[in-house]
N, C-alpha and C positions, 0 to 999 in steps of 0.2 A: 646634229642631223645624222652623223657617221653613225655613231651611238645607237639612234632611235632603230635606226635599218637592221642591226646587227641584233637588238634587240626582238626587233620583226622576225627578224630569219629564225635566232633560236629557240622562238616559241611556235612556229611551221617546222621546224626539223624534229621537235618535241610531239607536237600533232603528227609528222609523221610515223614518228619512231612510234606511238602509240597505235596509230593506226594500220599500220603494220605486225604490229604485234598481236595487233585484235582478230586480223585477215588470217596469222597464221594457226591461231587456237582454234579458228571458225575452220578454217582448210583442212589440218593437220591433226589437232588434238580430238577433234569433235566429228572427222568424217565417220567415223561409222556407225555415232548415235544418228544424225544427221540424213545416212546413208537408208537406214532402218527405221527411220519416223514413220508413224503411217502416214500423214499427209504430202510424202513426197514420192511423189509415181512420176521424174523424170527419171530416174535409173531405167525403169521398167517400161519406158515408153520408149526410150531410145533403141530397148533392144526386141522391139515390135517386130523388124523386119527382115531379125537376122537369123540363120538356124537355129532352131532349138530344139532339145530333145525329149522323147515321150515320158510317159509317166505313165504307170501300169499298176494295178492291183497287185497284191500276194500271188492270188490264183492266175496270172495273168492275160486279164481283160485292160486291153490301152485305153485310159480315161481323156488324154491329151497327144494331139499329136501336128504335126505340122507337114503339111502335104504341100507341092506343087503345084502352083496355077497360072494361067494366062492372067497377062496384064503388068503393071508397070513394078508391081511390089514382087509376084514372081513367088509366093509364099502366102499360105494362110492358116493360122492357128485353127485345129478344131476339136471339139468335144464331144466323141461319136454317142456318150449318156446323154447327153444335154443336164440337164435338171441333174440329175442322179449325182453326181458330183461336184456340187456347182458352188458348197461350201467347203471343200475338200479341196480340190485342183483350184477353184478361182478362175479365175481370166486373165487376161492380158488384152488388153488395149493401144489403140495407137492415139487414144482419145481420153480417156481416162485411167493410165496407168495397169494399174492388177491387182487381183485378192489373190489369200491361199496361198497354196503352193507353186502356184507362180509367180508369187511376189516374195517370198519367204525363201523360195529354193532358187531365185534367177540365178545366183553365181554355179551353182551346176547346171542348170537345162541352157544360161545361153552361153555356156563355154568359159566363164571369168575365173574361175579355182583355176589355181595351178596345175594341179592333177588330173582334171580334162584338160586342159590346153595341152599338156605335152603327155600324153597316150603310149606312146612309142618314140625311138629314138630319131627318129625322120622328121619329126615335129619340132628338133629342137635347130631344123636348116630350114624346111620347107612351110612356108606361111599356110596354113589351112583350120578351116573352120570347124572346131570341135565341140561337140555338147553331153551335157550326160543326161544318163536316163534314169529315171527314179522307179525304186519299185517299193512300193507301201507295204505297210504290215494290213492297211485293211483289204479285208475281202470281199470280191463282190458277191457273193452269196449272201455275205454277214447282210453287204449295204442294202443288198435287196428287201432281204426279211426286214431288216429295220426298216424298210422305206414301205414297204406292205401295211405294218404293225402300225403307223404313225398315218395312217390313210386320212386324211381329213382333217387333222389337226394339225392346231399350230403350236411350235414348242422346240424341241430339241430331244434327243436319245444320244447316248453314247457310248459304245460297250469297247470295254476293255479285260486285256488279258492282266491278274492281279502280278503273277510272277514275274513279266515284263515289262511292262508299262505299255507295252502294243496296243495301239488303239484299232481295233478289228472291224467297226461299224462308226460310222458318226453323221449324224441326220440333225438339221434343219428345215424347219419348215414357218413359212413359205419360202421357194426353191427360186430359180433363175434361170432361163438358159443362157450360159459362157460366150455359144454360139452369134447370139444375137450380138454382145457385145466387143467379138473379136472381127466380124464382120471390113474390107477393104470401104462399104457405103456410110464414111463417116455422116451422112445426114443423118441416116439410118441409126446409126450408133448415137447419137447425140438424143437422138428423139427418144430410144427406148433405156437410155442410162437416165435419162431427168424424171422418164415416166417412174423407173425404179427407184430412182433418190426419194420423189416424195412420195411414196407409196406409204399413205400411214403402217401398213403392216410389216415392211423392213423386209422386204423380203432379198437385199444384199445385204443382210445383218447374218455372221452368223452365231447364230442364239448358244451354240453348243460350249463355243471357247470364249467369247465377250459379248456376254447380256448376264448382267446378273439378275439372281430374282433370292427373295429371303430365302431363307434355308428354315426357319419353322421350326418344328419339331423332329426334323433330323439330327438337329444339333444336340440331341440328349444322349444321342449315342457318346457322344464326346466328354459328355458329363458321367454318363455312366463309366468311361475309360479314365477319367477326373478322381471319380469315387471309388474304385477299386482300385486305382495308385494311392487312395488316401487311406486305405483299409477300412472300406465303407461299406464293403459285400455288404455286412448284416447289419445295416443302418436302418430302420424299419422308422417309416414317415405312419403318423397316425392318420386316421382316414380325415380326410381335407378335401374344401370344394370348391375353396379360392385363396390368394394370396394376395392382399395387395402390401407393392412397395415403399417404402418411404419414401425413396425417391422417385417414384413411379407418378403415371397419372391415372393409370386405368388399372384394375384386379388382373390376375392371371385367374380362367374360373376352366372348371371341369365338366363340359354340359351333361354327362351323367349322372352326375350325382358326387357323394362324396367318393374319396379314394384315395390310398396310401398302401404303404407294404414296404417289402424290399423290392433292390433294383430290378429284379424278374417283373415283381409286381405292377412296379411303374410303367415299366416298357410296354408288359403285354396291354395292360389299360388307358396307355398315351394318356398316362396322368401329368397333365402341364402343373398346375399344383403343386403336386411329391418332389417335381423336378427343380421347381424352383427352392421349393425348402432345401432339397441337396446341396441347389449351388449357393445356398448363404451359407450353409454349412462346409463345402469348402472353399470358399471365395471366388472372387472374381481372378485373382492374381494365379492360381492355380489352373481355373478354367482357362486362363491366357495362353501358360504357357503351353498345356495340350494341344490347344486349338493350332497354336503356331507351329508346334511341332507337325500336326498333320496338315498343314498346309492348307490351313481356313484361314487363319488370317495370320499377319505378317508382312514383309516389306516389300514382298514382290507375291501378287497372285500365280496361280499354277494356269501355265501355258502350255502348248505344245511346245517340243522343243523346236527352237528356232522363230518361234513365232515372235511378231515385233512388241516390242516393249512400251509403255504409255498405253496401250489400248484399255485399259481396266485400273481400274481405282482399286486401292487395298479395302480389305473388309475390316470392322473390328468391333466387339463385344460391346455390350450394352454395357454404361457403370456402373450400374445397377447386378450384383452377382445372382437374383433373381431372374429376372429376366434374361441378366446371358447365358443361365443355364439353360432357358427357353430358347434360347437363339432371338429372342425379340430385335429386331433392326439386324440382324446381321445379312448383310446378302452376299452371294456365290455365284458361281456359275455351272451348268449341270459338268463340267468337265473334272470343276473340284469338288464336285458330292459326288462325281464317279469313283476317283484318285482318292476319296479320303473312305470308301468302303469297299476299294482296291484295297489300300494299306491295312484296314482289319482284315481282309482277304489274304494277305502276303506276311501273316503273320508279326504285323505290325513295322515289316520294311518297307518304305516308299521308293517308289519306281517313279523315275521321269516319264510322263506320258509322250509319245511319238506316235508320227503316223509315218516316216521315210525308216523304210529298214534300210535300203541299199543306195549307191549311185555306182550305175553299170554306163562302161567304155560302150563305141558305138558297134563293137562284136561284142556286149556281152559278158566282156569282164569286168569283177568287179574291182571297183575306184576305192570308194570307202562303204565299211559297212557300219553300223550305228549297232553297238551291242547294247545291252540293258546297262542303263543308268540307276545303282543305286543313290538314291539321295540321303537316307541318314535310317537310322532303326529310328522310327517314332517312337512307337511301341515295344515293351516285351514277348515275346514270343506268348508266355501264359498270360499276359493280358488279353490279348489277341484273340486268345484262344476261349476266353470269357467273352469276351464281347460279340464272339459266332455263335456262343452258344448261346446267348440271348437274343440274339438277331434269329437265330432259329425257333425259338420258343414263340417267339412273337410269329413265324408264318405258321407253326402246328397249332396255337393256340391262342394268340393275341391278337391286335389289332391290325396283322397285315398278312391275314389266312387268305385274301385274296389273289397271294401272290404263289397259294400252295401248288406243284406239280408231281400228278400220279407216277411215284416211283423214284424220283427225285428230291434229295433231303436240298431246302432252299432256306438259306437267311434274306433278312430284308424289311423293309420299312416302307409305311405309306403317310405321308402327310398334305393337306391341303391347306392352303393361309385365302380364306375367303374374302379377306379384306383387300387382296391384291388379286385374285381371281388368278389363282393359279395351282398344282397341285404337282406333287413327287411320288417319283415310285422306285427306289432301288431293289436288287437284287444281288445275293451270291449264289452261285451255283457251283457245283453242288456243295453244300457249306461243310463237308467234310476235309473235300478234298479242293479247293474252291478254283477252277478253270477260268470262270468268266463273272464277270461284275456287268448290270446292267442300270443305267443310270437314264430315267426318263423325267421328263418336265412337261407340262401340256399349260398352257393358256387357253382360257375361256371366260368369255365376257359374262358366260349365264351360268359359271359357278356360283351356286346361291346353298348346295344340299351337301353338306360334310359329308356324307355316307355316298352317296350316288357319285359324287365327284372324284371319292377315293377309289369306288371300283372301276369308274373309265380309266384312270389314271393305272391304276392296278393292272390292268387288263392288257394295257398297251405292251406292259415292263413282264409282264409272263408270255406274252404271246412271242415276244423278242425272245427270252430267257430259253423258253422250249425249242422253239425250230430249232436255233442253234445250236441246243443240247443235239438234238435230233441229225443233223447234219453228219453223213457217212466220214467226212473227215474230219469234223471238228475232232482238235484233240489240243493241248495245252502243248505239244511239241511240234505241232506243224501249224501254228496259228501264228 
């Protein structure tokens, strides 16, 4: 009986020991996956009520901020844009947690870094409550034009500076107000987050950094950077007006007619065709590893920096080398077709995309500032510099002249995938000297006219592209 007890006890001291050990990987090894899930907004609820500090554009207009009020909480978050920033800054709740950069950045605005908490030497006797303030690289000039440019649609835009990875403008659409959901009238707030949740249009999604949609015919830019690493300049596809693949189910076809050439050729005619023949001809393993190097696909998708991890599935190539020269099945999000005709922009080095340039003390000084992050040369510089000049060719004379502006030499690309009712429109500018990258996405349920479809979508991504060219200060050293 002694026996049996003693046997009892050291398979519960064994259960415990295990369970113990499982409590401390779960506590200790795993808090700051844990911490950074998106579906946990107890971090960011708890610190609802306590100071926090603003957040402010480049140009500086306060996007967030926390003011004084009557009542029992004595504080209340507010968003004096409303909408205008409301995939940018996010929210904060006492009810549903927080997006954005208030859920991304809480260890600076609600005081938890080391580096706000202790400001000064008085802070390391006297208990007081510290917070930082963010100051963005985006502008509201930029967010304005973009939110003008995107009037009535729904989709995403996102413009970036190529040599920094600064994100200067970033719009989704449909919007939110913050306001509504930082509210002290939790009924209030309950009613109008559930109306948001099932809103089939998502309009707390934001489309710009996690929604993917195919990438199309953008993807040939990659193959073309594929085939000029494989010394394929003078590869000349005989005229072709479909392909189908072995492993395929359906033709890749040309609705023009027949078409081939070299890579100029292909480009400026958006021969899906040519483009496929290239990628048999240099493989699929080759298209991989480009792809991966520009940050289409690989092990982690391109985020903002800071932004939480799990939110986005990796993309990856057709097995088919046909088709993944097409991009068929690959999907993106407009933030990584911005970032990957950035990197042709930046001479084929990749920049971490960001939107926090600073966090400023509560006079002002700064705490930390985020300088450019290069992440690797994808490209050679002369590649680089091939791939503009064909991205240029294509708006003087190919298939995305719709994106041409008077006076300004522009690279860029237009493609629509009618089977998903959606459409792209990139831009460099000026593709000489390249300041600004323009990356737009539009949905619409009555894309039905390739042509018609390309020039809304076109339209949206020059009229962005211009103003901002236009803008008394835009300049690639004060953006």
């Amino acid at each position: 009986m002694t026996r049996r007890i003693a046997h009892v006890g050291v398979v519960f001291l064994v259960l415990y020991g295990l369970l113990f050990f499982r409590l401390e990987i779960i506590q200790v090894l795993n808090a700051d996956t844990l911490r950074s899930h998106p579906q946990n907004t107890r971090e960011i609820t708890l610190a609802f009520d306590e100071p926090r500090g603003f957040i402010r554009t480049a140009d500086g207009e306060i996007i967030a901020q926390t003011v004084a009020v009557s009542g029992r909480q004595g504080r209340l978050r507010q968003y004096p844009y409303g909408p205008l920033y409301s995939h940018v800054a996010g929210f904060i709740s006492a009810e549903n947690g927080g997006s954005g950069l208030e859920r991304t950045q809480n260890h600076f605005l609600g005081g938890e870094d080391l580096g706000v908490r202790l400001q000064d030497n008085r802070d390391l006797f006297i208990d007081r409550s510290r917070t930082g303030q963010l100051e963005l690289s985006i502008r509201h000039d930029i967010q304005l034009i973009t939110r003008a440019a995107m009037a009535g649609q729904v989709g995403a835009a996102v413009v970036l500076n190529p040599t920094t990875g600064s994100v200067l403008g970033l719009w989704s659409a449909p919007q939110f107000d913050p306001n509504h959901l930082s509210s002290h009238d939790l009924i209030a707030v309950t009613s109008d987050y559930q109306a948001l949740s099932s809103d089939p249009n998502q309009p707390l999604l934001n489309r710009a950094e996690f929604q993917s949609y195919d990438i199309g015919s953008l993807f040939t830019i990659v193959t073309a950077a594929a085939a000029i690493e494989e010394e394929l300049r003078d590869f000349v596809v005989p005229p072709i007006e479909r392909v189908t693949s072995i492993e395929g189910s359906h033709a890749i076809v040309h609705d023009g007619g027949p078409c081939g050439g070299d890579l100029q050729s292909l480009l400026l005619a958006d021969c899906s065709p040519g483009w496929a023949t290239i990628g048999t001809t240099i493989g699929r393993g080759k298209l991989n590893d480009v792809s991966q190097r520009l940050g289409i696909t690989g092990t982690s998708p391109v985020r903002l920096e800071g932004s939480p991890k799990g939110a986005l599935q990796t993309g990856s190539l057709n097995s088919s080398a046909s088709y993944a020269a097409v991009g068929e099945g690959l999907k993106v999000t407009p933030l990584q077709v911005a970032h990957l005709f950035a990197t042709i922009a930046n001479g084929g080095s990749r920049m971490q995309p960001h939107a926090v340039s600073r966090v400023l003390s509560y006079d002002n000084k700064v705490l930390e500032e985020f300088a450019p992050n290069a992440l690797r040369q994808s490209l050679s510089k002369e590649t680089a510099a091939e791939l503009r000049q064909l991205l240029a060719d294509n708006v003087a004379s190919g298939s995305a002249q719709s994106l041409s502006i008077n006076g300004t030499s522009v690279g860029g690309m237009v493609a629509t995938k009618l089977s998903d009712k959606h459409g792209w429109a990139v831009t460099i500018a000026p593709v000489t000297l390249p300041e600004l990258v323009v990356a737009v996405l539009l949905e619409d349920d009555s894309f039905n006219d390739q042509q018609i479809d390309e020039a809304n979508v076109a339209a949206v991504a020059r009229r962005i592209t211009e103003a901002v060219l236009r803008l008394p200060s835009f300049k690639v050293g004060g953006s």
